[in-house]
C-alpha positions in Angstrom: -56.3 16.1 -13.9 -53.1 17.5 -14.3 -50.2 16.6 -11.9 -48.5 20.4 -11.9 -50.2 23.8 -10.5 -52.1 25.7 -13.3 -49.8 28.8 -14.2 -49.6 31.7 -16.8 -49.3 29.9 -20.2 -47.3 32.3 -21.6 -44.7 31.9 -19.0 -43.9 28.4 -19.0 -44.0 28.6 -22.9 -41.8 31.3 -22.7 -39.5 29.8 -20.6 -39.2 26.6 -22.4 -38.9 28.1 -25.8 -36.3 30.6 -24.4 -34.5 27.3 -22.5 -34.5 25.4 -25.8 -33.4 27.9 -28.1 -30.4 28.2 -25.7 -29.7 24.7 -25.6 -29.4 24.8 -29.4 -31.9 22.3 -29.8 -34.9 22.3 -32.4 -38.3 21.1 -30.7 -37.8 17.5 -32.6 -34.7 17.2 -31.0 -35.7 18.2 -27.6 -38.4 16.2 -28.0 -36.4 13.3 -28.9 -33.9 14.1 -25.8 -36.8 14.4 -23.3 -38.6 11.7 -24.8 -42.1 13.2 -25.4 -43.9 13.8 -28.6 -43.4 16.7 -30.8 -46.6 17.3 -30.6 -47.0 18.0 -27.3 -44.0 20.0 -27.0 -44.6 22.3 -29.8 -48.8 22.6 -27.6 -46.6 23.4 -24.4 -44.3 25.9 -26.1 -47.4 27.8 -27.5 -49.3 27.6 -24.9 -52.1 25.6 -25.7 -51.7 23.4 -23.4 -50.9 25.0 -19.7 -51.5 21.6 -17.4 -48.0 19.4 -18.0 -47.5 16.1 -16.1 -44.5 16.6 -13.7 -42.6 13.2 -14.8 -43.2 16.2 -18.8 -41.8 18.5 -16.8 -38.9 16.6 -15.3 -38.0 14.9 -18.8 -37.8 18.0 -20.4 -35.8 19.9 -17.7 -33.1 16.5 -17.8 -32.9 16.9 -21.3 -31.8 20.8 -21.5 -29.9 20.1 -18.6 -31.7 22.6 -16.2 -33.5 22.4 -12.9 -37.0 21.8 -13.4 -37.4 24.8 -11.1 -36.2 27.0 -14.2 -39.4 25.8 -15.9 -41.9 25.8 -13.3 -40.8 29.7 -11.8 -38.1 30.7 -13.9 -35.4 30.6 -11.0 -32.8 32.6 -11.5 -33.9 34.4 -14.3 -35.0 37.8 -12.7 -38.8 37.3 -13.2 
């Protein structure tokens, strides 16, 4: 079971691909940053896997150096 809401896959993968191409960082090193597997971030940024744990969601976020909000609803960014 899954600790965040079920959303559109293709909207959080958007997002985070968009946020980490912005950041400048490759998925290894953003995976390194957020400590998670590469693995599992390249599944989240393609949308095969739609169910991320928060503390994923939180790591991630710290490591790009965004509010986890911009990755759960895209706050701020017109959607």
């Amino acid at each position: 079971m899954s600790d965040m809401p079920a959303q559109s896959p293709v909207t959080f993968s958007r997002r985070l691909k968009k946020l980490r191409e912005s950041a400048g960082l490759t998925q290894q090193e953003l995976g390194t940053r957020a400590g998670i597997s590469i693995s599992n971030l390249a599944q989240l940024e393609q949308g095969q896997r739609t169910d991320p744990r928060l503390s994923t969601v939180l790591a991630i976020a710290r490591a790009l150096g965004v509010r986890p909000s911009k990755l759960i609803d895209g706050l701020n960014e017109g959607e």
